[in-house]
LUMLO-257570 format. One record per atom (N, C-alpha, C, O): residue in one letter; y negated, z negated, x. Coordinates in steps of 0.02 Angstrom, whole numbers, plus 50000, padded with zeros to 5 digits. Example, Ala and Ser with C-alpha at 12.3 -4.5 7.8 and 13.67 -1.06 7.14 Angstrom:
// residues 2
A502844961050660/A502254961050615/A501654961050660/A501664957750712/S501124964650642/S500534964350684/S499984960650645/S499434959850670/
// end
This chain:
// residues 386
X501145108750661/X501315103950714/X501925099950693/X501845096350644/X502475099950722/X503015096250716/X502875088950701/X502315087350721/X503255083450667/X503195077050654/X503255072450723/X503665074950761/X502945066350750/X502905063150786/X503755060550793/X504135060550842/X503845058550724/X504445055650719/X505085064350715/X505025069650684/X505595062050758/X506005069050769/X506465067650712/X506775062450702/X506445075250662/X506905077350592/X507575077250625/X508025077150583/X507825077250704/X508555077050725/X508635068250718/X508975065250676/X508405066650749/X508515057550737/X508565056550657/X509095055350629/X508035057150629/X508245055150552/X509055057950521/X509445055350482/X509075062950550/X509715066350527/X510205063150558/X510645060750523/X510225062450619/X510765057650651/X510695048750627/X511135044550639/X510145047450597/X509815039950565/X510525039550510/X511015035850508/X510295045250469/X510605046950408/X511515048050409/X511915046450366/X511595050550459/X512225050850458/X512805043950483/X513365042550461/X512405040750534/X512705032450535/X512415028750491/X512535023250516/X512095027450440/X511885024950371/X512405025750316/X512705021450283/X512445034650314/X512705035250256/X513615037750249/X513985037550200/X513745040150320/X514455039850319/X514355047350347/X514755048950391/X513825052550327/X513995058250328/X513435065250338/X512895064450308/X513485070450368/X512845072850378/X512235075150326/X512375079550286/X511725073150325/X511315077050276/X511335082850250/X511785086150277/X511075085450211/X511115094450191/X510525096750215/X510495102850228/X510025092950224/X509425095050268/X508845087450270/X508855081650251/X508405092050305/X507965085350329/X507125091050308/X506985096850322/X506795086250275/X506255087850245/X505595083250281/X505745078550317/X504965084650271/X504495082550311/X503795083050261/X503785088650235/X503175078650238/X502765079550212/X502195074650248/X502415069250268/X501585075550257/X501135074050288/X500735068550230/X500715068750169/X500485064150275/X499835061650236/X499325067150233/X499395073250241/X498655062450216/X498045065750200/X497465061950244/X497585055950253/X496955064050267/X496275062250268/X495865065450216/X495685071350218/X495755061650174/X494985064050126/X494305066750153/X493815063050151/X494265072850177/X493455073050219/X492995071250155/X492505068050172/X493035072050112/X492355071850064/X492695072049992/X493095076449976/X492515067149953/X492735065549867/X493095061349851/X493675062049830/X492705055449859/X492935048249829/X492945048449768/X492475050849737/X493535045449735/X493525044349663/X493375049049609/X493265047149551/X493355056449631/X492975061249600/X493825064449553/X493825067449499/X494405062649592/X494845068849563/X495275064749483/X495615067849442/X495145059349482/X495305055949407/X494785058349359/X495015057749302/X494185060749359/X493685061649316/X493555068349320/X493035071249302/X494325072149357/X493975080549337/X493525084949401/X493265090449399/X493545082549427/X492875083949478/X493395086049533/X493995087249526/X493045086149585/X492965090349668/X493335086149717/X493275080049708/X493755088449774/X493855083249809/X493865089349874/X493855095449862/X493895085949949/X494095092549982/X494425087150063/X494165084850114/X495155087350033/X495825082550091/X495915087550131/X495805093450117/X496175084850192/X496495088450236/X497375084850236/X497485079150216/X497745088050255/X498455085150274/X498365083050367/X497955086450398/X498505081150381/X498665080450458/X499415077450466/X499905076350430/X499185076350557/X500005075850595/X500225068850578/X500305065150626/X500305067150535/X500575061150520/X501125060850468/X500875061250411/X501775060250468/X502155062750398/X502775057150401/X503045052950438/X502795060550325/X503505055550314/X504195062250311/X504155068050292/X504745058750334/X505185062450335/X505665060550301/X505795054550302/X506035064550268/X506665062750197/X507225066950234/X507165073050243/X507795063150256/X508435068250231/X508695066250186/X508635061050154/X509075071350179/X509325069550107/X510195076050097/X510335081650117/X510505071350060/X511175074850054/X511405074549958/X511125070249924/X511885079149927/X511875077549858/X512425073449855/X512805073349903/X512525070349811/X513335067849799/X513545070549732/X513065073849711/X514005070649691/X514615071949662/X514695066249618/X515235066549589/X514375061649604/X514655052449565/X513815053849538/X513475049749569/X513605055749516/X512805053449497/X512455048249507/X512045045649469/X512635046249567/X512245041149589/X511515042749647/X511595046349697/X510895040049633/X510355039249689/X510555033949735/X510935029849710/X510405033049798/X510495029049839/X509815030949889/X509885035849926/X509305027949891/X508805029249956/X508645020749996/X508615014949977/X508585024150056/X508495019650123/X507885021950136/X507615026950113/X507575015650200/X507075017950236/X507145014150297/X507545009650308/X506675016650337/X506595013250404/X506285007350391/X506455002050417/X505755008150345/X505435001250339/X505764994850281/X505454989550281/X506154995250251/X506394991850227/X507214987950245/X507534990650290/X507424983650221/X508364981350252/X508734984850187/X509334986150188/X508454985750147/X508934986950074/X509064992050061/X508574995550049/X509794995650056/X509715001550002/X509555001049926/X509814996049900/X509315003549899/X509385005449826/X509745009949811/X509865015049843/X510035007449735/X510695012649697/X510355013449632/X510055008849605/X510385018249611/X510325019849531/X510685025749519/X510765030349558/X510965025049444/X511135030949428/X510505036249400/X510015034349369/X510635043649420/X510145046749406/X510015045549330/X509555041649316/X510365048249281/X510235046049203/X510015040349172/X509775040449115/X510075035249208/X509715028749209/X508855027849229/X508395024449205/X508895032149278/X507935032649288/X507695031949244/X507805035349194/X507185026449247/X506495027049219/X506025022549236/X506175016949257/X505385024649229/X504945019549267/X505145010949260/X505195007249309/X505225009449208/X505475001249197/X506085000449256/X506114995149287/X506565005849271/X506995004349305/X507045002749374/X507525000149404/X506395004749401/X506355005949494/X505715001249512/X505265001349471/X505654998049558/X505304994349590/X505164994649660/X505594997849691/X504484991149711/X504474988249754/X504484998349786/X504455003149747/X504524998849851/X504285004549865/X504935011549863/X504915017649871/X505545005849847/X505965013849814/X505705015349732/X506075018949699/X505065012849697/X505055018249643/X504805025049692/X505095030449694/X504225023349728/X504015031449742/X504385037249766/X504135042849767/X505235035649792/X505645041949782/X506035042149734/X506335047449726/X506115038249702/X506705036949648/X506055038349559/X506225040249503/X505445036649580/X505045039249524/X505005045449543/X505045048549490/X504955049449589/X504935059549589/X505395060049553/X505355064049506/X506105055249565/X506585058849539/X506705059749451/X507025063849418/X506275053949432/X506145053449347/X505675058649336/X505735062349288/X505095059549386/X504685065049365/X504795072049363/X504485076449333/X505345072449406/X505485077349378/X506025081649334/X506135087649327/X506385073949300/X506555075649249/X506005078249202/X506125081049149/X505535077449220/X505095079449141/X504775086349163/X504235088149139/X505045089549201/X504715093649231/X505295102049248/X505135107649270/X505965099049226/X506355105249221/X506995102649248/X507475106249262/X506975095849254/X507715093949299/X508195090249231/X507985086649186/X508735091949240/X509035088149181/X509575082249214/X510165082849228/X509225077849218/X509545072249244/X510175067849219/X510415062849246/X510435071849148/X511025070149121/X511695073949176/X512285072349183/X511325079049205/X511925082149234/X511615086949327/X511925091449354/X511075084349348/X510945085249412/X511405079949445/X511575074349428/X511595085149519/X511985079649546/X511435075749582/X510845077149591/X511885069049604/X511445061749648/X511295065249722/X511455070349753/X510955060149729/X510935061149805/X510785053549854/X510525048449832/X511015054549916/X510575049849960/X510145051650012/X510215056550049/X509725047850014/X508965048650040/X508805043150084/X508745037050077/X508745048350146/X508455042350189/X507625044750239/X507575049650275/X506955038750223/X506475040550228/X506455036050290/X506675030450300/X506055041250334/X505525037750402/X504925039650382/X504895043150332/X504295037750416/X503655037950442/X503165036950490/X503255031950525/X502645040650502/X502315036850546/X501745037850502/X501225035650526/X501705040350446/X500755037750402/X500955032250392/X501465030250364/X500215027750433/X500055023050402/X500075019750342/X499875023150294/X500305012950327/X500355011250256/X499745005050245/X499555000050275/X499575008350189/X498755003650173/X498175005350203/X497645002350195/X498285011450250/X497725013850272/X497155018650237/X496555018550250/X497375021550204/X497185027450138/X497155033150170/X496695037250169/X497665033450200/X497995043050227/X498455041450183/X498885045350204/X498735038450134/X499285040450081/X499805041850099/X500125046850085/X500005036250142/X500705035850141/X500975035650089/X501525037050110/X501085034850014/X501355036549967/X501425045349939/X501895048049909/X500965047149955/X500935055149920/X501355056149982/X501855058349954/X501495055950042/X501865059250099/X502605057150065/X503015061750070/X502795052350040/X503565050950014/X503605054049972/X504135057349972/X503195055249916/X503405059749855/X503495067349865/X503875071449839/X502925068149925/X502905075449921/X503655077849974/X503815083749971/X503965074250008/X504465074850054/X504985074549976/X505005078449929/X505245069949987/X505655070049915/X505515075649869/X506055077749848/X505025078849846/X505145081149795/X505175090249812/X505365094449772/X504965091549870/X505095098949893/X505985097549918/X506395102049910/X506155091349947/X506805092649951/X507395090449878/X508005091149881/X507075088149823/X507395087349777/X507445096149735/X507845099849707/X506975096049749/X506765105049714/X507175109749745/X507515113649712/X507145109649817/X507835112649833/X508415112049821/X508755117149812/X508725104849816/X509335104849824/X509395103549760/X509945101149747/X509045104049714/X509235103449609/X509245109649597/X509495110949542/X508995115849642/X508855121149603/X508235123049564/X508215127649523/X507665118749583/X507105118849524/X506635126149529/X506525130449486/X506485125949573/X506145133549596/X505455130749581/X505065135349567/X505095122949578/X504615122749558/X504065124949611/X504185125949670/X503345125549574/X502815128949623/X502515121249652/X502685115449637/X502045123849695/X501735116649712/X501185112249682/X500985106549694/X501015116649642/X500485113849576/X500995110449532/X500865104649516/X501535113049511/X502005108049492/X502235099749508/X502265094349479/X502375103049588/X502555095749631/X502005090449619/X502145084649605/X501415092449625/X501225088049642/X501105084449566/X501155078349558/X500995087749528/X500805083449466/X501465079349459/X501465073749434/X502125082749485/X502735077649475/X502395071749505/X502395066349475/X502075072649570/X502145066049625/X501505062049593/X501375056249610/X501225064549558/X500465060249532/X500875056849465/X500755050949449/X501265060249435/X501505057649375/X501935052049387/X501915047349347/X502415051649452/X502785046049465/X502525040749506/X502845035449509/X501975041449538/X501265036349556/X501175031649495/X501355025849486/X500775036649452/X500725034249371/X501125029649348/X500925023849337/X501735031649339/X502135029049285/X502625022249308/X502765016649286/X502755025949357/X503465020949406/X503005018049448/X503155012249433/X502595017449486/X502095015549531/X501885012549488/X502225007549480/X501475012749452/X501055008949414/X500025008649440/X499605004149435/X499985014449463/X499345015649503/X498925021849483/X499265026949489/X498355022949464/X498125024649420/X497595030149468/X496985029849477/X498025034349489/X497705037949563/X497625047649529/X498025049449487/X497395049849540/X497175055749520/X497955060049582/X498485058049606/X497505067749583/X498115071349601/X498065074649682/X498425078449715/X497345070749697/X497215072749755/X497565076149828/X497605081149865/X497855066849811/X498365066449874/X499035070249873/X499205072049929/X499465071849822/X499845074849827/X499715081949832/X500155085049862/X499235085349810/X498925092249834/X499005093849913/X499325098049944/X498615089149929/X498425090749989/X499165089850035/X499365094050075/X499485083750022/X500165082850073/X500525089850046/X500745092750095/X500645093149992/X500975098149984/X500715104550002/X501125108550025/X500075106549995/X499735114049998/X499335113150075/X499115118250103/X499285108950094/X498705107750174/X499065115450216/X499525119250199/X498625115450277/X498805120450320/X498395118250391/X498105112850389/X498365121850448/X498195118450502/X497515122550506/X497455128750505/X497125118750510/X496485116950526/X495935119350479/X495455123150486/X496165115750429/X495895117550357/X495945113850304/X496525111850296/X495435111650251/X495535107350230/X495925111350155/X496315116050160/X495725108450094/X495875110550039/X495535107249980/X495545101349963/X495205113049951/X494725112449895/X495175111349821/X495565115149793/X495045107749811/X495455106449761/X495005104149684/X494685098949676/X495125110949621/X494545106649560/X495225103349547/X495795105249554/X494885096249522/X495725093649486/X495775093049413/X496195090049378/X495145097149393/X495255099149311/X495815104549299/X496335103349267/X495655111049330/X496055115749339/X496785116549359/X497275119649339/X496575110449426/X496955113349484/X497285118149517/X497865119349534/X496615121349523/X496455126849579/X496585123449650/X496485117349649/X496755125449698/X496745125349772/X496615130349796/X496845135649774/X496125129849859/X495865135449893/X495755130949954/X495505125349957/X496155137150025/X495965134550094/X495465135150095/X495195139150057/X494945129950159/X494265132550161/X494235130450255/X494105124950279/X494395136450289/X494425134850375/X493975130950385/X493415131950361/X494155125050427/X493535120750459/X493545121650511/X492975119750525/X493885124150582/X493655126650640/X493485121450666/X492945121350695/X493925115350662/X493525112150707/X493715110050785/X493455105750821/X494245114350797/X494205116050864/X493905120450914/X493915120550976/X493555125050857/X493235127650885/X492555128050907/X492185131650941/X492535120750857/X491665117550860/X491505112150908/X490955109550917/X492365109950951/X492295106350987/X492555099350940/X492805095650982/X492575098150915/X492615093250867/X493305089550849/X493855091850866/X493215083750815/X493845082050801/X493735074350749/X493265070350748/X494115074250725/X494235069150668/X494435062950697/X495005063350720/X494115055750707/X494275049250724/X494385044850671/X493925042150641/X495065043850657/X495195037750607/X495185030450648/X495415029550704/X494815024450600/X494415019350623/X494945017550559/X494815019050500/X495685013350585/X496025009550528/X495935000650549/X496094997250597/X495594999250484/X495424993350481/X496074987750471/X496094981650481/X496504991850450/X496884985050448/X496944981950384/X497484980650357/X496314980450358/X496064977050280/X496694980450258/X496724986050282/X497284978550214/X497584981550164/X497464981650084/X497314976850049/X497564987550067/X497214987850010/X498014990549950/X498594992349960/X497604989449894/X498224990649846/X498044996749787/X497434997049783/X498194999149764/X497755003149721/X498025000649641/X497735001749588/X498614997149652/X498694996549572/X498614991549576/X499094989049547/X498164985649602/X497984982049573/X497014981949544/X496664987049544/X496734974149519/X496194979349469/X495544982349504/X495144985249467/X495434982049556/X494884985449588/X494814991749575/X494294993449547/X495194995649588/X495405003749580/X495145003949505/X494625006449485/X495675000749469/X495775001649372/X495115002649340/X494865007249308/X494764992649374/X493894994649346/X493694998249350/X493324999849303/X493735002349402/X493195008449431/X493445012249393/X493005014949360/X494045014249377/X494305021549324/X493955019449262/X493735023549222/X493905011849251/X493775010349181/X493285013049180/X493285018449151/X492635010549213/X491905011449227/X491745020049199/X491315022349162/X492285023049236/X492095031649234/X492205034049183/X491965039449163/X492585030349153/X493065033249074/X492465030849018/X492185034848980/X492345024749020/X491645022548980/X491125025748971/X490855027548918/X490915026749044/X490275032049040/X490395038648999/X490025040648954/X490925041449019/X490855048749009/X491025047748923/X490835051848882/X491395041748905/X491265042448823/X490725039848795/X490815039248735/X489935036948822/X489405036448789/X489235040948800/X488945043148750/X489225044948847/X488925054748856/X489005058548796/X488585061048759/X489785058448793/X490175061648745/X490365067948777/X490405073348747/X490485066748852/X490995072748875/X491725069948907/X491955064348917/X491965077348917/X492715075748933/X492765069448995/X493175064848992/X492365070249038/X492395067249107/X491775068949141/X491455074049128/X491575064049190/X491325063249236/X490985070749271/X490455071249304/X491265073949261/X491375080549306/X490915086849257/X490735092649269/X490875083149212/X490345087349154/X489665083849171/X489335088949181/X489375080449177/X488935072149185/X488645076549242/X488915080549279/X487695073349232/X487305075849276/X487075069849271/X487175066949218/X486575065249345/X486235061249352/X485665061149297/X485465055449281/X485415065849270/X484875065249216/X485175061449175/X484995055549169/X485795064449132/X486115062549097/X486385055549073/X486425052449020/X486575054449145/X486835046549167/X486155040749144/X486185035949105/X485605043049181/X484895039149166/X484745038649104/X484665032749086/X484625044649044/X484325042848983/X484855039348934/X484675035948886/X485785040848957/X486345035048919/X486125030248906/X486255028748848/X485735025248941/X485775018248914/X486205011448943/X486245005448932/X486565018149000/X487085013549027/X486745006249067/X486205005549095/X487315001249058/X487254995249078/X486864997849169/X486605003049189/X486964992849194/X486824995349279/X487584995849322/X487835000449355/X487774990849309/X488524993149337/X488784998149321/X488855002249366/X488954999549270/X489355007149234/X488775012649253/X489035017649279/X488005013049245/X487895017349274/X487895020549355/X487825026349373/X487995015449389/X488045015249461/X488645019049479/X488585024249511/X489305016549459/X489915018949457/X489875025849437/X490185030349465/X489525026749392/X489625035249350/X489015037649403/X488995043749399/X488585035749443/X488185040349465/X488615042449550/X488615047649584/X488945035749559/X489315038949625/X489525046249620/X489345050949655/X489965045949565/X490585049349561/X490015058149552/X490085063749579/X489545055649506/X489235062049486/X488875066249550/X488875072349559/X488565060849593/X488365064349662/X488755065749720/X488655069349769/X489365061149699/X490065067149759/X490335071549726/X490805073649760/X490305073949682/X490645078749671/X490005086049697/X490095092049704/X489525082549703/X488955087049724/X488945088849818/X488805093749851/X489125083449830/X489155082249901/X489835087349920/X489835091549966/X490265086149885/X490945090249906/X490905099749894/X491195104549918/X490375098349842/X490165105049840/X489785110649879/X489875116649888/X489165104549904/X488995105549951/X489315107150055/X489155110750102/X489755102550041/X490265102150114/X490475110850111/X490345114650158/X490805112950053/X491285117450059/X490575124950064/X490685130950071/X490065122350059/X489705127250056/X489545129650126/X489625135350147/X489265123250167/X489185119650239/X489755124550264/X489715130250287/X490275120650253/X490825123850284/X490815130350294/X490935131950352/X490705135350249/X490765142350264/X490395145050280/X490535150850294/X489735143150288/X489165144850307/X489045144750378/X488965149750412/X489045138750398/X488925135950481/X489185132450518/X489015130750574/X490085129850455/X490405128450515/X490295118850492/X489805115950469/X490905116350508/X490895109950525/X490455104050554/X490485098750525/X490155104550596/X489525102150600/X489005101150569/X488705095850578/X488795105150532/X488445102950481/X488435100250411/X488095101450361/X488985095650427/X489215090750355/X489055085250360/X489115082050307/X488705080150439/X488825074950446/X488405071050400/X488545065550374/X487975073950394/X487265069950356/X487725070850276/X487735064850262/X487985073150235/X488535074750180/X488985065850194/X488925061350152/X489305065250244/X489925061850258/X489535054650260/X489815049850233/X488845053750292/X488495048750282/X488335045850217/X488405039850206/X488095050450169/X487995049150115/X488355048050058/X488065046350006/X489145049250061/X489585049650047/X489745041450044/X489915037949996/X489605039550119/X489775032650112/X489175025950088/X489225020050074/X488765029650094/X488225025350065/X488455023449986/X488475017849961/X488615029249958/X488745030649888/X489215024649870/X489115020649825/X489735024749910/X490355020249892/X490315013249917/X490665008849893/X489975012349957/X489545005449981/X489215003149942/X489404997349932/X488695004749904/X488155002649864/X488345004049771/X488284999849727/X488605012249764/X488605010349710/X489235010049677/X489425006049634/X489495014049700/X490635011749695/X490615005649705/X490855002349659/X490365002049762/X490634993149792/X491304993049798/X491694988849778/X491445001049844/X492454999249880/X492364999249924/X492825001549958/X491674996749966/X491914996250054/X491814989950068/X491564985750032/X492104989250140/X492014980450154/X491854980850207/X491964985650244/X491484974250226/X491124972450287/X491414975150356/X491124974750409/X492054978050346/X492484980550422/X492404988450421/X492304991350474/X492464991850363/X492404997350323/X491724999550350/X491665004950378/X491214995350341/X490514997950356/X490294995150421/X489684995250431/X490714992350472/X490384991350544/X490744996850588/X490544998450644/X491234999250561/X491735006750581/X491005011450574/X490555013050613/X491125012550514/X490505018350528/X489905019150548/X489615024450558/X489615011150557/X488975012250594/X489215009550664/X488835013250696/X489375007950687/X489655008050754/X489765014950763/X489605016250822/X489995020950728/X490345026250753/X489865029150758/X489725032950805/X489495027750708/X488655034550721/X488245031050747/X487685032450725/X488235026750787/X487665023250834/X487815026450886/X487435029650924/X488835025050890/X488975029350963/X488835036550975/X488815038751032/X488705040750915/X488775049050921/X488955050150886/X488735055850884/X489335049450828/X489755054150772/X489275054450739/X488805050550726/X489525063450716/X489055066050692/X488985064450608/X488565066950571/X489565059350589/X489335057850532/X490015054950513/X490485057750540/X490145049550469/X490595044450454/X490675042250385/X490225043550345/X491325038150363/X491265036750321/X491865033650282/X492415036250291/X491805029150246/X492815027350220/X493235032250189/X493025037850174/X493705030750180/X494105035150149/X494625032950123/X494895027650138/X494805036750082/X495365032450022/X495305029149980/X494695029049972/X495595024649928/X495405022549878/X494915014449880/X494785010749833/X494775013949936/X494425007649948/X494575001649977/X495115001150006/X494104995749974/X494384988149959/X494894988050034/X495264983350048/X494834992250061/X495224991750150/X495364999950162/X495055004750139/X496084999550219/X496195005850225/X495485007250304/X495185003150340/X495485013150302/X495115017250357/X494645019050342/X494515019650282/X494205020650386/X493595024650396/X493665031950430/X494195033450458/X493175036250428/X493465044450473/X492725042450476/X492305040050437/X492755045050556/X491895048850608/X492175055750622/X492725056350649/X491855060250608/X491885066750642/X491665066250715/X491225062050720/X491775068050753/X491585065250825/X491725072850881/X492265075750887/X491085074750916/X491345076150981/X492115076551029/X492345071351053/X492335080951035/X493045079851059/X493145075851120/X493695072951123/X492575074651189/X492355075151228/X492185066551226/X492225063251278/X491995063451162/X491765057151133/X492255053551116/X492075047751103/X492795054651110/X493245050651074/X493335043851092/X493355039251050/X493375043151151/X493795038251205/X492955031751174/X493005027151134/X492275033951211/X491675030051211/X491595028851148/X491385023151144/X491665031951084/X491545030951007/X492205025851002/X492115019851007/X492605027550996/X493215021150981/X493325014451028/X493805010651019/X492815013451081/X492795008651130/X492095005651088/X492034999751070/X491795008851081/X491135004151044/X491245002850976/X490824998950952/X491765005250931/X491895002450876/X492444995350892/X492544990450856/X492594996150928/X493204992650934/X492784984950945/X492934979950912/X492254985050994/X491994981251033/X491394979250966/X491194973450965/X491114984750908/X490754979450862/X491004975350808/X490674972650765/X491874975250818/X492414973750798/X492394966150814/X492304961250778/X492504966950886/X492454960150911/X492014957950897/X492094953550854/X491584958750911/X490574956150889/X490584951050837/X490304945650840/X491084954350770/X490854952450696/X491634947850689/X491784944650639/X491944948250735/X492674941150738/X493084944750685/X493384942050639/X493064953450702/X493534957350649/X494264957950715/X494224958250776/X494904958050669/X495334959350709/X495194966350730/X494884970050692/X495424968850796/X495434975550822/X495614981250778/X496114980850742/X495334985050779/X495454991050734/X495904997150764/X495874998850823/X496254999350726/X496925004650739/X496525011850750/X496365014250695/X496355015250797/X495805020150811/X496555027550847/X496975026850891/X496445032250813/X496695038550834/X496675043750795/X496715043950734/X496595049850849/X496355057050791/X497015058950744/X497595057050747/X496655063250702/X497075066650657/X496825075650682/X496305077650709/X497445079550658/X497255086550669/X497545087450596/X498065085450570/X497035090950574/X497295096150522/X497955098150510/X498165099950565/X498475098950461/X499005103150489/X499415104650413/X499155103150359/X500115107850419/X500435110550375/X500555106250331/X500665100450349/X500565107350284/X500945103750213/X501775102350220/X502115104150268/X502015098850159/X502655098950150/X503135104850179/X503095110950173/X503575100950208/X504115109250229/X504885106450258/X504975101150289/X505325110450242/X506015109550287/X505955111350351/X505765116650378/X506245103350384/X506375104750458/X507015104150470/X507105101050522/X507445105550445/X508145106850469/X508695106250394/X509295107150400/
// end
């Protein structure tokens, strides 16, 4: 599905910005998480979809080794010289294209002598919602940096570039989820992803053909991931799995977790993580078996998990989803890294309009500002549109 926002406007954006025409115009999608909170830092299961929501990069090289990126959402350009990159060097939301570009110096680019470029980013993913508007900038940037450097990298590559410059230049302590999925997604299908391995495998969800469709319930709440909410919780997982004495989380069985000794908090945290990665296992099983529909009771429990024993949802977070399954959805739940951001109801196609009128309205009820309510479709990963 083509981008909301048109790759000819950015290109014509780009060319009264920068003096001159792009060399092309690139396009990368957010994500919806159907199932695997917090599971892909500890090794474990996750299973994102990409949808129609993307960020778009053109981008041209220059000849002076200089970076220069713009955005729609910001007044400022940024300048750096490429050889100058490094995480200490970039800030505020040009590290996340100007950090691909350090990452992938470490990754096959030789930034003493790649030429510069300028970069200019639009969007329509949401920011702070947890469709990852950040993995959609890296992953745009860095399939069009890969082109126009010459890198020939694969997309298991990219993305660890785009998780590595999250990491480092970002300063956010996010697994590799999201950039998987904005780079490898496809339409109407999610993507299984181990993130020990990192393996990817499509797994069709059909859910047009089940009648069905995906309702994002954006709260608004903005959330941050590098600051310490997120961190504790990595801490929490990292602790556990070294009184176990395994690699991660993703080795860890609920038995296991119980006879540790763990405190109650740290065990709570380590038991989330240990029963979604079960749940996600389960989905993808669901999935091939009978089809989309029968995950909802999965997507419910999913959020119970992160409500009670994660503690990343909030009072707006959890009247989204029971509002959504009071109205009909067949099953709900937050998504993204927590502490705000969105909720997803799987919903009736037929339901949409009555499910997002009664969330909206237990919105009002609880003196929450109105909530940002519209579907997502499944769809292609990273790609050149012109």
């Amino acid at each position: 599905m083509s981008p909301a926002i048109d790759p000819r406007s950015v290109a014509a954006d780009f060319a009264r910005r920068f003096g001159r025409p792009a060399d092309g115009v690139w396009s990368a999608p957010g994500r919806v998480n159907l199932i695997g909170e917090h599971t892909d830092y500890n090794d474990g299961f996750v299973l994102p979809f990409a949808i129609d929501r993307r960020t778009v990069a053109a981008v041209a090289l220059r000849t002076d080794g200089m970076l220069r990126v713009a955005s729609s959402f910001a007044p400022e350009t940024v300048e750096i010289r490429v050889h100058d990159l490094a995480p200490d060097r970039v800030s505020g939301w040009s590290a996340y294209p100007l950090g691909v570009a350090w990452a992938l110096g470490r990754h096959g680019a030789d930034l003493a002598s790649v030429p510069g470029a300028d970069i200019l980013i639009d969007s329509d993913v949401p920011v702070g919602a947890g469709l990852s508007s950040s993995a959609a900038i890296e992953s745009a940037v860095a399939v069009a940096l890969d082109e126009l450097w010459g890198l020939g990298l694969d997309r298991k590559t990219l993305a660890v570039v785009g998780r590595l410059a999250e990491n480092e230049a970002v300063g956010a302590p996010t697994g590799i989820m999201d950039q998987t999925a904005s780079l490898r997604g496809e339409a109407d299908a999610a993507v299984f992803l181990d993130c020990r391995s990192l393996d990817a495998e499509v797994v069709p969800l059909g859910l047009a053909a089940a009648g069905l469709t995906v309702l994002v319930m954006d709260t608004k709440v903005q959330h941050a991931h590098a600051t310490g909410g997120y961190a504790s919780r990595r801490a929490s997982c990292e602790r556990a799995a070294a009184v176990l004495g395994v690699p991660a989380l993703r080795d860890a069985t609920v038995e296991a977790l119980t006879a540790a000794g763990l405190d109650d908090e740290t065990f709570r945290r380590a038991r989330h993580v240990v029963t979604e990665d079960e749940r996600v296992l389960a989905a993808v099983r669901t999935l091939r078996e009978g089809g989309a529909s029968g995950i909802g009771a999965l997507l419910d429990a999913s959020h119970a998990s992160m409500r009670d024993d994660f503690e990343i949802s909030t009072p707006e977070l959890d009247v989204a989803v029971e509002a959504s399954r009071a109205a009909g959805a067949i099953g709900a739940r937050m998504t993204g890294g927590g502490f705000g951001g969105a909720a997803i109801a799987l919903v009736p196609e037929d339901a949409v309009r009555p499910i997002a009128t009664q969330v909206t309205r237990a919105f009002a009820d609880r003196g929450f500002a109105a909530p940002d309510t519209f579907t997502v479709t499944p769809s292609a990963g990273a790609h050149r549109e012109l």
